[in-house]
N, C-alpha and C positions, 0 to 999 in steps of 0.2 A: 098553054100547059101541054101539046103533043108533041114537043121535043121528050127525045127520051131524055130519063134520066137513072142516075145509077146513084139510091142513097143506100147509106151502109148508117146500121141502125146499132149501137154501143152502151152494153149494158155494164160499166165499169167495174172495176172487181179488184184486188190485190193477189187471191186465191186463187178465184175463176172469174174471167172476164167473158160475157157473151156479144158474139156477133153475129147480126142478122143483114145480110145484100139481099136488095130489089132492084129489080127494073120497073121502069115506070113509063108507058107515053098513053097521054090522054088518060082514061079513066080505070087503064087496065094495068095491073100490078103483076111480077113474073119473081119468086122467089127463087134467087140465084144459088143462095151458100147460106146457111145456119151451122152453127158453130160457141166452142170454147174455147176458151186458151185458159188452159192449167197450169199455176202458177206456184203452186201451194209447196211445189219438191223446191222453188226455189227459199233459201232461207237469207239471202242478203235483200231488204226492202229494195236498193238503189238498183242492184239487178233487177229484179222482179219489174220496175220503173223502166228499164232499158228494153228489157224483154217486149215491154208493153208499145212503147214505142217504135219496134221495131215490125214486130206485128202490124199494129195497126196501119202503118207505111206501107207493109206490105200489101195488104188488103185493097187499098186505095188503087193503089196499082198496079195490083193483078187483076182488077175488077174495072180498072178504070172510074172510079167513083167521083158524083161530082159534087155529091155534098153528102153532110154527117150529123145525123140525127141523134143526142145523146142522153141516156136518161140521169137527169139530175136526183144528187145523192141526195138522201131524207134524212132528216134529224133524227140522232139515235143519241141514244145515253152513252156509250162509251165513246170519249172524247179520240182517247189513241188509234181506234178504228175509220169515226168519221175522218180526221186526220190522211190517215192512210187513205182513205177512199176518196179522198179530195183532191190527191196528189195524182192518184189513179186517174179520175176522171181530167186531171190539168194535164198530165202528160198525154192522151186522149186526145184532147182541143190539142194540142202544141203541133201532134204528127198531122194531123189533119191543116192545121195552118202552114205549115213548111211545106204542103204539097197545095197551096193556094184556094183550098176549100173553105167555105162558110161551114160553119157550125151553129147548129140548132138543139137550144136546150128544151128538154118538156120535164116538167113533174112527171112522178107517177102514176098522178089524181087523172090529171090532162092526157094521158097518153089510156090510162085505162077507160077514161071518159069518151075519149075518141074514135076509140077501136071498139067498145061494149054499150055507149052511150050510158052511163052508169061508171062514177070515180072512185066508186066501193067497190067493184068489181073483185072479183078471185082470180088468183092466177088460172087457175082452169077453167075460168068463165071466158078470160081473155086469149087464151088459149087454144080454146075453140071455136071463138071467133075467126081467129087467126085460119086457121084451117079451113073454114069455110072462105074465106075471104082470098083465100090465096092455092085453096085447092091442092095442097099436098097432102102426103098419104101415112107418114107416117109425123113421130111429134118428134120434134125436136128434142138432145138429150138431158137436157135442164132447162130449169124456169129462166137461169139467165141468159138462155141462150131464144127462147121464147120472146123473153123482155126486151132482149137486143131488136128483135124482130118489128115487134110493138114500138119501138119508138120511131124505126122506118118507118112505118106503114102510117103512124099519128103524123110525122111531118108530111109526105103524100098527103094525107086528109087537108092539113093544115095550109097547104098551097094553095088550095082555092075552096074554101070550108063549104060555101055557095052551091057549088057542084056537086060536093057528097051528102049537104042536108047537117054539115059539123057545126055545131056552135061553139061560139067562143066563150057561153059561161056555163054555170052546171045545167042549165034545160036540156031535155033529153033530145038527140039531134039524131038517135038511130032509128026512129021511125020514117022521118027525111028520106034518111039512107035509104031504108029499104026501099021506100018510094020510086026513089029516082036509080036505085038499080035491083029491078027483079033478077038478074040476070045471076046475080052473087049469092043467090036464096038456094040452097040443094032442099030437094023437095024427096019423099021416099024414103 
């Protein structure tokens, strides 16, 4: 695992879609780009779809990314939504496929589990994880753009769970963590 790597982390959207780029080699994480893409002035769905694939193409290969970590949509009650958000997340997988990348889906239990140790977590539990974990300075400008972040950073976990202390069911794996890395702990 000390090849770099460059995941690009997709928190899907019709609206607002967020993206989060890392680098990664060995145990150490390097946040590249955080990010939205505002979608909401657009009013044709089928644009808004092209738009998104466009983007995301871009992303890959501006950043050179070699894989994509995405957060799977949650069951909602309005059908026409999840709908839309499903299409979202499919044209998402498609640009990433067409540029020869694996894709990796997480829950959002599993990704806030990973990142907080805790699948109940808050966004601004997760949020500040995030910042300590990755040491920038200010936040990110929405929670989707956050989320996008979080799903990078859970597949990084997920590649080799052993080495950051991650488990793969709900038992808590961030005291692990802490263990095996003082180094991520800001103290003061």
């Amino acid at each position: 695992m000390s090849d770099p790597r460059i995941i690009l982390g997709i928190d899907p959207g019709t609206n607002l879609m967020g993206y989060g780029i890392i680098r990664t080699e060995g145990k150490k994480m390097e946040l590249l780009s955080v990010g939205v893409v505002r979608l909401a002035k657009l009013a044709d769905h089928g644009e808004k779809l092209h738009h998104i694939f466009e983007r995301i193409s871009g992303l890959i290969d501006g950043y050179q990314a070699t894989e994509v970590a995405i957060e799977a949509p949650f069951f909602g009650k309005n059908v026409q939504s999840m709908l839309k958000l499903g299409r979202a997340q499919g044209v998402c997988i498609a640009a990433a496929i067409s540029k020869g990348l694996k894709v990796y889906e997480y829950e959002p239990r599993k990704i806030k589990q990973s990142i907080t140790g805790n699948g109940n977590a808050s966004k601004e539990q997760v949020s500040a994880m995030l910042q300590n974990l990755l040491t920038f300075t200010e936040q990110p400008e929405t929670s989707d753009a956050s989320d996008a972040v979080a799903a990078a950073v859970c597949h990084f976990f997920q590649l080799n769970p052993k080495q950051f202390g991650v488990k793969n069911n709900s038992g808590g794996g961030w005291k692990q963590f802490i263990a095996n890395n003082p180094d991520k702990i800001k103290r003061g």
